[in-house]
Every structure is written in C-alpha cells, then in structure tokens.
N, C-alpha and C positions, 0 to 999 in steps of 0.2 A: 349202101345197104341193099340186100337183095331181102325181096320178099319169099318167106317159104313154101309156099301154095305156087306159086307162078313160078320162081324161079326169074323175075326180069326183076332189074335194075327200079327203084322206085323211081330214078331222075329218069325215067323212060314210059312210067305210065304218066307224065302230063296232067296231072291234079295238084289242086293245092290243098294242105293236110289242114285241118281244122277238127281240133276235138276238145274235150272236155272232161274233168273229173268230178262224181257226186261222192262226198266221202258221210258217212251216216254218224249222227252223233249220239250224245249220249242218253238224251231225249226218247228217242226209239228205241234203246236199248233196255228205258228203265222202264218202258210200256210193256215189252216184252216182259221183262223179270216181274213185272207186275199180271200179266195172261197166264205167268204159271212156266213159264218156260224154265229148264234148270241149265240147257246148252243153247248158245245164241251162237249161229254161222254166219259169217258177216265178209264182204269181199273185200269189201274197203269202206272203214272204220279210222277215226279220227285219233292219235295216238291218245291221249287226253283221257276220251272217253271210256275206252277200255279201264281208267281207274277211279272215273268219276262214277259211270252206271253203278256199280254197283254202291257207292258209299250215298249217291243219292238215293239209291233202291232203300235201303237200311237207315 
C-alpha cells in the first residue's frame, strides 16, 4: 500500500499501526432530536441507531 500524501511504501515508514473506531449511538442522537435539531450529521454512527433514534425520540 502506498501512502497518498508521501508517496512511500507504508512497509517503509517503520511504525506499527494502531487505531481505533468511536461509532455514536442512538443515545446522542435522541438528545439531539430532543435540542431541536430536524438534520443530524453524524460520521460514524451505529447501523441500528439510525432506526432506533428516532422510534425512541417518538
């Protein structure tokens, strides 16, 4: 894999990769729909929630 910004090889930069995902649930969604909010932009969101927020909102 080459990286896009650099252009070298990842087995060539000498790190070990370590990351992580926060994925938002439906919790924060129904707090939102409860603030008033009518669009909620979300980057990563739990499939699930997208159909529970709102039936808990209601």
């Amino acid at each position: 894999m080459i990286l896009s910004d650099s252009g070298q090889w990842v087995t060539l930069l000498h790190f070990d990769w370590e990351w992580g995902n926060a994925y938002m649930g439906a919790d924060a969604m129904v707090k939102a729909l409860h603030d008033g909010a009518d669009i909620i932009i979300a980057g990563r969101v739990s499939d699930p929630s997208l159909f529970l927020a709102p039936m808990m909102y209601s």
